[in-house]
N, C-alpha and C positions, 0 to 999 in steps of 0.2 A: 544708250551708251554711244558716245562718239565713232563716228566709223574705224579712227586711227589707233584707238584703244584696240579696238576689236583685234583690226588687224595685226598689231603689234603684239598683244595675246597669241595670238595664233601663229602669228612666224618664230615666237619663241615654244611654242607647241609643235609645231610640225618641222620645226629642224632637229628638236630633240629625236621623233616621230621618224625623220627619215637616217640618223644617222644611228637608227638599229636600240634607240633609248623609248623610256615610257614616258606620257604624259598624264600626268594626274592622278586622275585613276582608271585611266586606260591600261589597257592590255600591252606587254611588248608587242614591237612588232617582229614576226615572226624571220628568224635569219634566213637571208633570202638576198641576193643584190639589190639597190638600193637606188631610188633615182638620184638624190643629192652627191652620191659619190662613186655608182657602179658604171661599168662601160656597158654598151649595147654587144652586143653577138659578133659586128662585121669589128669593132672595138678594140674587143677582147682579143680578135684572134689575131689580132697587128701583135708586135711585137712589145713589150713593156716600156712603160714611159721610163721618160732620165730620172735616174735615180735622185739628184738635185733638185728635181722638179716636185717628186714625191717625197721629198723629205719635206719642201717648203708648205708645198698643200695643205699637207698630213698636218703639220706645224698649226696653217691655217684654219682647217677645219677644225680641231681640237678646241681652238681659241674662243671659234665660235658659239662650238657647244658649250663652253663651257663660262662664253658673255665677258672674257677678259680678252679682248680684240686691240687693248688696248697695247697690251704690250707685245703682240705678234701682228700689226697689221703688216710691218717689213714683209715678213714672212707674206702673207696675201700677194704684196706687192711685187714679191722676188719670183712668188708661182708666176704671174702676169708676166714678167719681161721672161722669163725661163720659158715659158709657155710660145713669144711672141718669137724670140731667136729660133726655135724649133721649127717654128712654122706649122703651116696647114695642111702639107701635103696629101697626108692618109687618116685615117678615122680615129686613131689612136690619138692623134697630136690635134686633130680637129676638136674631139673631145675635152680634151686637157686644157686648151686655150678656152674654150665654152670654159670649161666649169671654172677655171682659173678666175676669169672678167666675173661668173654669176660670185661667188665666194669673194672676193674682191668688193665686191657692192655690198654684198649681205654686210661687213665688217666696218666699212665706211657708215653705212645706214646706222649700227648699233652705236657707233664714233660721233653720231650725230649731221653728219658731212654728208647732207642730202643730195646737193647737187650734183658732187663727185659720184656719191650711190648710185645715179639714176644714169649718170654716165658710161657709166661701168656696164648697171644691167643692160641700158641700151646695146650695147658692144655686144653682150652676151645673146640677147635676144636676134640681132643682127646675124652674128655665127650661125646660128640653130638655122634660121631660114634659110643661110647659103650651102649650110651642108647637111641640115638632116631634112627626113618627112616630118610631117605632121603626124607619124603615127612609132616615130621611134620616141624610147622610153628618156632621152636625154633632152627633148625637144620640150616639154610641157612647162620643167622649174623654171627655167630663164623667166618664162610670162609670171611665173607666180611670185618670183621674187622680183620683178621689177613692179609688180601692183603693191607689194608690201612697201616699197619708195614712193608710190604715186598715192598711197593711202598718208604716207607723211606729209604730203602735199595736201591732203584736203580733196587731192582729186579722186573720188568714188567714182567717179564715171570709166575712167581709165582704167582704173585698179578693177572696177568690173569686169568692164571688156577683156581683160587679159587670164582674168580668170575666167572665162567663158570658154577661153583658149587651153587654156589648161585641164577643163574638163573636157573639151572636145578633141584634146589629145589622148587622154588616157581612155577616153571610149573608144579610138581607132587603137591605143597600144593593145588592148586588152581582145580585140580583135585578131589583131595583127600576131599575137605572143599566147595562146590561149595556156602552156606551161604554168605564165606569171598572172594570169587573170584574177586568182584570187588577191597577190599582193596587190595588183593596181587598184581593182575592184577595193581596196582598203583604204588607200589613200585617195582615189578620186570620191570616197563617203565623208571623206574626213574635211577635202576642200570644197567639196557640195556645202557642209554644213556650216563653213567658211563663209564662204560667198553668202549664205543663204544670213547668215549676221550682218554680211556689209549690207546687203540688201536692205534688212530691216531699220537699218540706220540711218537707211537712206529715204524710206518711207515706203520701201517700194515691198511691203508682206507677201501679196501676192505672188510673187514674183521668189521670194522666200520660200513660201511654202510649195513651191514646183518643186525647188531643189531639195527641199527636205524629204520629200515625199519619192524624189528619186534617190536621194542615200538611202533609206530605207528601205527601198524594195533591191537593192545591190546584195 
């Protein structure tokens, strides 16, 4: 199967996945904060985002889950510049702009509008380096949904690397949070088993079956 199948399966699998829905015939996921849409600790404890802000998101996210992005990508678009006016000051607004640019992308990508997608994620991936660790729980999506762009492109090599990134995140979240260990512990089995698909499609099994072999023992 095509790498871009796989992973276009799978980004419409794991956003159901992250935003508290089932896939398949999978298990829910157990209610618990969220990486697609929860705040980390120092986040949470800032004070609540603009209400304008969280109306458009909310707006956006919805749309997503539910693959009509069509008719609310404004909404994406209005989180981004709501997001952008705000600024970056504290963790709260640092976040919101992060997820703002990653959801923005997700919506373009579904739109077809690859280039803009990969834009966006870039943006988004750029945020996470300048203001989180590698081991906070908002750090890991940005890499995973910009490999779901780079898999539009044909490019497996990239869309790899970035999920390598993304599991090597949630090894140090799950460290770092031992509370949330089992929820991470779920989702980093779920994008092991991801990865471990683009792998196969790339020719690279071997290489597959590491990761398979480590969702499995999680």
């Amino acid at each position: 199967m095509d790498f871009e199948v796989i992973m276009r399966k799978s980004a419409v699998c794991l956003s159901f996945l992250l935003l508290g829905g089932t896939c398949l015939a999978q298990s829910p996921v157990p209610a618990a904060p969220v990486p697609a849409a929860g705040l980390s600790a120092a986040a949470a404890a800032s004070n609540e985002p603009d209400q304008g802000w969280l109306s458009a998101y909310g707006h956006c996210r919805n749309a997503i889950r539910m693959q009509e992005v069509h008719t609310e990508v404004d909404s994406c678009r209005m989180a981004v510049d709501l997001a952008e006016k705000a600024g970056d000051k504290n963790p709260k607004d640092q976040v919101a702009m992060l997820q703002s640019y990653e959801s923005y992308g997700q919506a373009l990508l579904l739109l077809g509008r690859g280039p803009e997608a990969l834009a966006a994620e870039n943006k988004a991936v750029d945020l996470a380096r300048t203001h989180l660790t590698d081991s906070d729980q908002e750090y890991a999506m940005p890499f995973y949904w910009r490999a779901l762009v780079e898999s539009h492109f044909h490019d497996g090599a990239n869309a790899s690397t970035d999920l390598g990134i993304v599991e090597d995140s949630y090894r140090k979240a799950m460290e770092k949070s031992p509370r949330m260990r089992m929820i991470y512990r779920q989702y980093l089995a779920r994008i092991l088993r991801q990865h471990a698909a683009l792998l196969d499609a790339m020719g690279k099994t071997t290489d597959g079956d590491k990761l398979r072999a480590e969702a499995t023992a999680l």
